[in-house]
C-alpha positions as CSV (number, residue, x, y, z in Angstrom):
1,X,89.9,-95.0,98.9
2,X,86.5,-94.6,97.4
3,X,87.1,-97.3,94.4
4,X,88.0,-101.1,93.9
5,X,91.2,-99.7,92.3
6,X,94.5,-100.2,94.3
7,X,96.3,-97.7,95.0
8,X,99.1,-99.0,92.9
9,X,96.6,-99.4,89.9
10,X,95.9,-95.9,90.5
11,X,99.3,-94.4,90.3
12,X,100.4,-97.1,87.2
13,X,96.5,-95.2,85.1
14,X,97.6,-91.9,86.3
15,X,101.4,-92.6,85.3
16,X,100.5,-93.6,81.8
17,X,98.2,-91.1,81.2
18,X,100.4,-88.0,82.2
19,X,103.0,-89.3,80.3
20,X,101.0,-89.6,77.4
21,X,99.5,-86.2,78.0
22,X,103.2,-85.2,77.7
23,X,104.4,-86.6,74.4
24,X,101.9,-84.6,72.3
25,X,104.5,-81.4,73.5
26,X,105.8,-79.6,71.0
27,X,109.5,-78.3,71.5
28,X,109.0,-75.7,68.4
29,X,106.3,-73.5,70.2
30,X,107.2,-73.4,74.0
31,X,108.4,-69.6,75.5
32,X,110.4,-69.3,78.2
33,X,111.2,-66.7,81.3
34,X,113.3,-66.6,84.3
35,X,111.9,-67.7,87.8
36,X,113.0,-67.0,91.5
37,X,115.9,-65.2,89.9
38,X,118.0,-68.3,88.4
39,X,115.3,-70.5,87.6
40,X,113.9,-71.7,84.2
41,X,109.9,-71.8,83.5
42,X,108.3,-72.8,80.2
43,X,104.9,-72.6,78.7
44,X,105.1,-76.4,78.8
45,X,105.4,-76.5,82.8
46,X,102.5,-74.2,82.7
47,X,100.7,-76.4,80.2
48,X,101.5,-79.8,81.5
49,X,100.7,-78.4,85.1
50,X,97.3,-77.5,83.8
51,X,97.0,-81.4,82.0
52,X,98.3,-83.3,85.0
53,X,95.6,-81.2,87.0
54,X,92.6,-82.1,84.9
55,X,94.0,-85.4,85.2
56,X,94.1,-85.5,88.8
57,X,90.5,-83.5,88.8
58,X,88.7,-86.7,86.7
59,X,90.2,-89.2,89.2
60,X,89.4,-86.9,92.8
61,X,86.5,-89.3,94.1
62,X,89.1,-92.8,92.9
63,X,91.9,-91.1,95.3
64,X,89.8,-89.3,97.5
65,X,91.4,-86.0,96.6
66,X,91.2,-82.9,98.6
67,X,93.2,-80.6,96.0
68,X,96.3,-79.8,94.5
69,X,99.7,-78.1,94.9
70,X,101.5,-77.0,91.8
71,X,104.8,-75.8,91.6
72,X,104.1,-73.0,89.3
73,X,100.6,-72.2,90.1
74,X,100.0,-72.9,93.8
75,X,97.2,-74.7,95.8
76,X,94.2,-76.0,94.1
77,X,90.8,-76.9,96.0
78,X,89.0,-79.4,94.7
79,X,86.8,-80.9,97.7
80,X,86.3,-80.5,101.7
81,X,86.1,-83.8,102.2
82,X,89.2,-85.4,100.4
83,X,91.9,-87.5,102.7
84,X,95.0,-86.8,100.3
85,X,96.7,-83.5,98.4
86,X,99.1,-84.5,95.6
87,X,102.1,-82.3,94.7
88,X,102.8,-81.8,91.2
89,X,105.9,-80.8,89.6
90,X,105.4,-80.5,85.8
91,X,108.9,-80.5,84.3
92,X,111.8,-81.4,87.3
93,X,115.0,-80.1,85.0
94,X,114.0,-77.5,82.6
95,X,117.0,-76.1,81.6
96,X,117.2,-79.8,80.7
97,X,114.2,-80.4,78.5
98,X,115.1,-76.4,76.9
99,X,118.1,-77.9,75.5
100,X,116.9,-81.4,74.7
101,X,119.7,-83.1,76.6
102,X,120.0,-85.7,80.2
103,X,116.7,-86.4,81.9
104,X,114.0,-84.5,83.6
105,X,110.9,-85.5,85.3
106,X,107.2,-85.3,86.0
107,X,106.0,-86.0,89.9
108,X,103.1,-86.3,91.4
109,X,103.0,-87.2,95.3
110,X,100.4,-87.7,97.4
111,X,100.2,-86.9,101.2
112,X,97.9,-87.0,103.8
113,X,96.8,-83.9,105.9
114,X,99.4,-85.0,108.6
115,X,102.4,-84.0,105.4
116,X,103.3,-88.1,105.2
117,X,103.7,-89.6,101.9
118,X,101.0,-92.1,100.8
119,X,101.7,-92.8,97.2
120,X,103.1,-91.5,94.1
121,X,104.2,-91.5,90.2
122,X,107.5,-90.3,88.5
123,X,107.6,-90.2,85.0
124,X,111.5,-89.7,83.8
125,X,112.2,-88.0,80.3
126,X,114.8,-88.8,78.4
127,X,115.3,-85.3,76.6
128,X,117.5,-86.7,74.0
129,X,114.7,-89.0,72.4
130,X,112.3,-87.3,70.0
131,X,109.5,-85.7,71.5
132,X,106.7,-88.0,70.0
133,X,108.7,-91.3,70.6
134,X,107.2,-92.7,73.5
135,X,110.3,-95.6,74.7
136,X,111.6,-91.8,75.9
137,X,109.3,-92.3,79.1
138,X,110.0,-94.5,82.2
139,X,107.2,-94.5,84.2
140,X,107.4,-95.5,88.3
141,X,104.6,-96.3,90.3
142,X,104.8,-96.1,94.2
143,X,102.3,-97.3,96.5
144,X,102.2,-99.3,100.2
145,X,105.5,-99.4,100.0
146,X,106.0,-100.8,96.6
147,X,107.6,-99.7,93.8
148,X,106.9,-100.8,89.9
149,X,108.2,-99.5,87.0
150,X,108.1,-99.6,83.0
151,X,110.0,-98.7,80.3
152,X,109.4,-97.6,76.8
153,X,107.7,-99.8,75.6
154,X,107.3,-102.4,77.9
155,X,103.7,-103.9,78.3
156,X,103.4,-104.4,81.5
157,X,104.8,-102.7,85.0
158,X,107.4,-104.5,86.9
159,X,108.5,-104.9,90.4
160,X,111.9,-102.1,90.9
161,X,114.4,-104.5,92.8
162,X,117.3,-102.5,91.9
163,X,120.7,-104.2,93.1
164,X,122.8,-102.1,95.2
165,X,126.9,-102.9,94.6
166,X,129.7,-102.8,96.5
167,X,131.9,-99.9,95.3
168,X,133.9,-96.7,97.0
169,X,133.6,-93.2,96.5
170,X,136.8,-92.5,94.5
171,X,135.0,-94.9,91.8
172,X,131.9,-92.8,91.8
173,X,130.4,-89.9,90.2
174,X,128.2,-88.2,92.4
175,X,125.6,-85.1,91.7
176,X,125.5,-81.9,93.7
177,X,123.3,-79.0,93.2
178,X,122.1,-75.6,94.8
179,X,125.6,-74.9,96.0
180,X,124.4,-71.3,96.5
181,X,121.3,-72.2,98.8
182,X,122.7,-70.2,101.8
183,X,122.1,-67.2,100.3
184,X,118.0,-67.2,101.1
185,X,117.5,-70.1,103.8
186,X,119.6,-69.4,106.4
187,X,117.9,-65.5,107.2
188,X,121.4,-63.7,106.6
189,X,123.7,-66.4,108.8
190,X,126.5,-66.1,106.5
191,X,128.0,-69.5,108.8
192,X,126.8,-71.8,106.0
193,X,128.2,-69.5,102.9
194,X,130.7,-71.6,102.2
195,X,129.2,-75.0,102.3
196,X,128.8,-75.6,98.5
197,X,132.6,-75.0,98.0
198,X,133.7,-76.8,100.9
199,X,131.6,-80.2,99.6
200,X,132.2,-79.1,95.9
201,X,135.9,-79.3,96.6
202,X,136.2,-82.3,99.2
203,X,134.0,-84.1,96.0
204,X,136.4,-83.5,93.9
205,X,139.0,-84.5,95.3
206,X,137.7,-88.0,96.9
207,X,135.5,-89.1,93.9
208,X,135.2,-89.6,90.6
209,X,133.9,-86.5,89.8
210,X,131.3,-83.9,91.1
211,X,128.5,-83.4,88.3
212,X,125.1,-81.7,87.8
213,X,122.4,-82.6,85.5
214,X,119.8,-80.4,86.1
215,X,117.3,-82.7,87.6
216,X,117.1,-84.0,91.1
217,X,114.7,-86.3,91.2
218,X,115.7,-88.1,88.2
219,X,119.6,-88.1,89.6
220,X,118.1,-89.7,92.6
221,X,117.0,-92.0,90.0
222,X,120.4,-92.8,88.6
223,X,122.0,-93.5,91.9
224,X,119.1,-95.6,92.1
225,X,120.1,-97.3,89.2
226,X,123.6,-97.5,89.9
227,X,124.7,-94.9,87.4
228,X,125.7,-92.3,90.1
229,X,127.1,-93.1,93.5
230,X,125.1,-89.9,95.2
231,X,123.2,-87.2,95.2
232,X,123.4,-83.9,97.3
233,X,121.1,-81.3,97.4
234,X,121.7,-78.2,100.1
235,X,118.6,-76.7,99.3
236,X,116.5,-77.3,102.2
237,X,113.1,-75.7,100.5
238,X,112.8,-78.0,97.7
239,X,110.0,-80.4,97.7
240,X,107.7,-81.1,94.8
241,X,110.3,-82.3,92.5
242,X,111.7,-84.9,95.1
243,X,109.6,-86.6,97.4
244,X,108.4,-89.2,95.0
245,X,112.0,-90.0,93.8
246,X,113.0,-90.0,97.3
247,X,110.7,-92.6,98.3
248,X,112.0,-94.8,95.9
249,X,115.2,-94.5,96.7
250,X,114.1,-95.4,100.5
251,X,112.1,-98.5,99.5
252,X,114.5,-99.5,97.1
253,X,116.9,-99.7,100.1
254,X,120.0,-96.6,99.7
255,X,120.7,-94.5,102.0
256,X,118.7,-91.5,102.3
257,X,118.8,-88.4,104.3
258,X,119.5,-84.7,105.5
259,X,122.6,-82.9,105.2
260,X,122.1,-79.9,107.7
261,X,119.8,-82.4,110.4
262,X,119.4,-86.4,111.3
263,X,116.3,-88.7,110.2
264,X,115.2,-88.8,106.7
265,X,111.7,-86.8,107.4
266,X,110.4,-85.4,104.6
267,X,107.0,-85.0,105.6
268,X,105.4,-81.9,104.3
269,X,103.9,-78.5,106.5
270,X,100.2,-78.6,105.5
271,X,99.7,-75.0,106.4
272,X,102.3,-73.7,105.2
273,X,101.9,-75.7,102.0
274,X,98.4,-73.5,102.1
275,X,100.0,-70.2,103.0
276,X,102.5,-71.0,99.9
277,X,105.5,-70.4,102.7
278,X,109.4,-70.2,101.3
279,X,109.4,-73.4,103.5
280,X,106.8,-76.0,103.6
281,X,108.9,-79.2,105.1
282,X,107.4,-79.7,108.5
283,X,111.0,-80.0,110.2
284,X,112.2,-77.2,107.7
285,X,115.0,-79.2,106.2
286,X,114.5,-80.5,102.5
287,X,118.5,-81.0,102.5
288,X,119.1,-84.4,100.8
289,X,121.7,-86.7,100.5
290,X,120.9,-89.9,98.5
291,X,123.7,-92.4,98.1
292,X,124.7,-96.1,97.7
293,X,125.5,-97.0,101.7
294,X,128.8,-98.4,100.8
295,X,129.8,-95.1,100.2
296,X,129.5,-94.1,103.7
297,X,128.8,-90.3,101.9
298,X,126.2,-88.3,104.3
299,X,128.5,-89.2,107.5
300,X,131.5,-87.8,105.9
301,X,129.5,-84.9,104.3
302,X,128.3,-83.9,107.6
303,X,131.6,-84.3,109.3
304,X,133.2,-82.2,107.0
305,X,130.4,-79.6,107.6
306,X,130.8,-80.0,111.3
C-alpha cells in the first residue's frame, strides 16, 4: 500500500463516501431499460457506477489501484503499475431499489492480479427508507480478514461478530435465485434444465419457505444475520455483486460454497475479466450456497442434484 492508511481505514473512507455519494439519488428522475434479456438497468447504476469510479480514481495511489471493472461499463485502466483491480457493482437488486421495497447493495471488491480477494466494502440499502435519510445505509468494511460494520447512524464502525444459532431447515426461510441459469451456462447440455425445479420443490417441501428478494449479496447478508437460513444461487457467472458479501459470510464463520463443484474458490479469471468473458471465475463456477452449517444445506443440495 502506498499510504499510512490501513487497509481497513481505507475501505471504512471509501464505504462512507459511496454511500453518501448515493443518498443525493433521486428516485423521481431515474429511466430504466432491460439488460441481458431479464435484467433491470437504471440511470442510477449508470450514474452511481460513474461516482463510485471517480471515487476509486482520487484514492488509486492510497490502494495502489491498477483499474476498474464495472458491471455496466466494463474495465477501466487507471495505471500500469497498480497491485489491485476492484470490482464494482452499483446497485445489487434493481428491480428492488425500482420499486422501493427489501434491500439492495453497492460492492466494491478488490483483488489481486492472481483473482484472490484482498479487501472490500458493501454498502446495504434499505429501499423502504426515504432516499435522503441516511440510517437507510449499513455500511461493511472488510479487510485482513476482518470484518466492521456500521449502521445508520452509528458513529463509529464496529467489529461483525454475528452469532450463528442452532436451528433446522424446516424452521428456515431460505433464498434461491437464477433458477433458469441452465439455459446459457451449460453450452446447450440440457442435463442441468431441471435443477431450479428440482431444489425449488425439495425447498419447499423441507423448509420454511423458498423466497427471493432480488438481491444476492444483501441475502447473503441476512443469513448472515440470522434472518434467512440460506442462500442459493445456480448462476455460476455471477460475480461483482457477491464476492464482498461472500467474504463476509466466510469470515464471519457460515458455511460457504459451490453447488455444481467442491471448495469455496471464488477467485476471479484476470484475463478473462479483461476480455469481458460470459465467465470470468477462474474455476468457472460462481454457483453459491451460503447457509447456517446447522442446516447441513449444500450437502443435501448437492445430493439431491447428484
Amino acid at each position: 500500500m502506498k499510504t499510512t492508511m490501513t487497509k481497513m481505514e481505507l475501505m471504512k473512507d471509501l464505504g462512507g463516501l459511496i454511500a453518501m455519494t448515493h443518498v443525493g439519488d433521486s428516485l423521481g428522475t431515474f429511466t430504466q431499460e432491460v439488460k441481458n434479456g431479464t435484467g433491470v438497468v437504471t440511470s442510477v447504476d449508470l450514474e452511481n457506477e460513474k461516482a463510485i469510479i471517480e471515487i476509486l480514481k482520487s484514492y488509486e495511489d492510497e490502494l495502489s489501484l491498477s483499474g476498474v471493472y464495472g458491471e455496466e461499463t466494463g474495465y477501466n485502466v487507471f495505471s500500469e503499475n497498480g497491485d489491485l483491480i476492484a470490482l464494482v457493482d452499483p446497485i445489487d437488486g434493481t428491480r428492488a431499489f425500482v420499486m422501493e421495497l427489501f434491500y439492495s447493495s453497492i460492492s466494491v471488491a478488490f483483488v489481486d492480479f492472481d483473482g484472490e480477494f484482498d479487501s472490500g466494502l458493501l454498502v446495504l440499502v434499505n429501499n423502504q427508507k426515504p432516499v435522503y435519510d441516511f440510517s437507510r445505509y449499513t455500511i461493511f468494511a472488510v479487510a485482513d480478514g476482518e470484518v466492521m460494520f456500521k449502521e445508520g447512524d452509528m458513529e463509529e464502525f464496529v467489529p461483525l461478530t454475528p452469532e450463528i444459532r442452532e436451528t433446522e431447515l424446516h424452521k428456515e426461510c431460505v433464498s434461491f435465485s437464477n433458477l433458469m441459469s441452465h439455459a446459457r451456462q451449460w453450452n446447450g447440455d440440457l442435463s442441468h434444465a431441471l435443477d431450479g425445479g428440482r431444489v425449488y420443490a425439495w425447498l419447499k417441501s423441507h423448509s420454511r419457505g423458498a423466497i427471493s428478494l432480488y438481491s444476492g449479496a444483501a441475502e447473503i447478508i441476512m443469513v448472515v444475520s440470522g434472518r434467512l437460513g440460506g442462500f442459493v444461487s445456480l448462476d455460476k457467472w455471477d460475480i461483482t455483486s457477491h464476492l464482498v458479501a461472500l467474504e463476509i459470510a466466510k469470515i464471519a464463520g457460515f458455511e460457504v460454497g459451490h453447488v455444481y463443484s467442491d471448495g469455496q474458490c471464488f477467485d476471479i479469471d484476470i484475463d478473462a475479466l479483461f476480455n469481458n468473458s460470459a465467465n470470468k471465475f477462474l474455476f468457472k463456477d460462481g454457483s453459491v450456497i451460503v447457509a447456517n452449517p446447522a442446516l447441513d444445506l449444500r450437502h443435501q443440495i448437492q445430493e439431491l442434484l447428484g
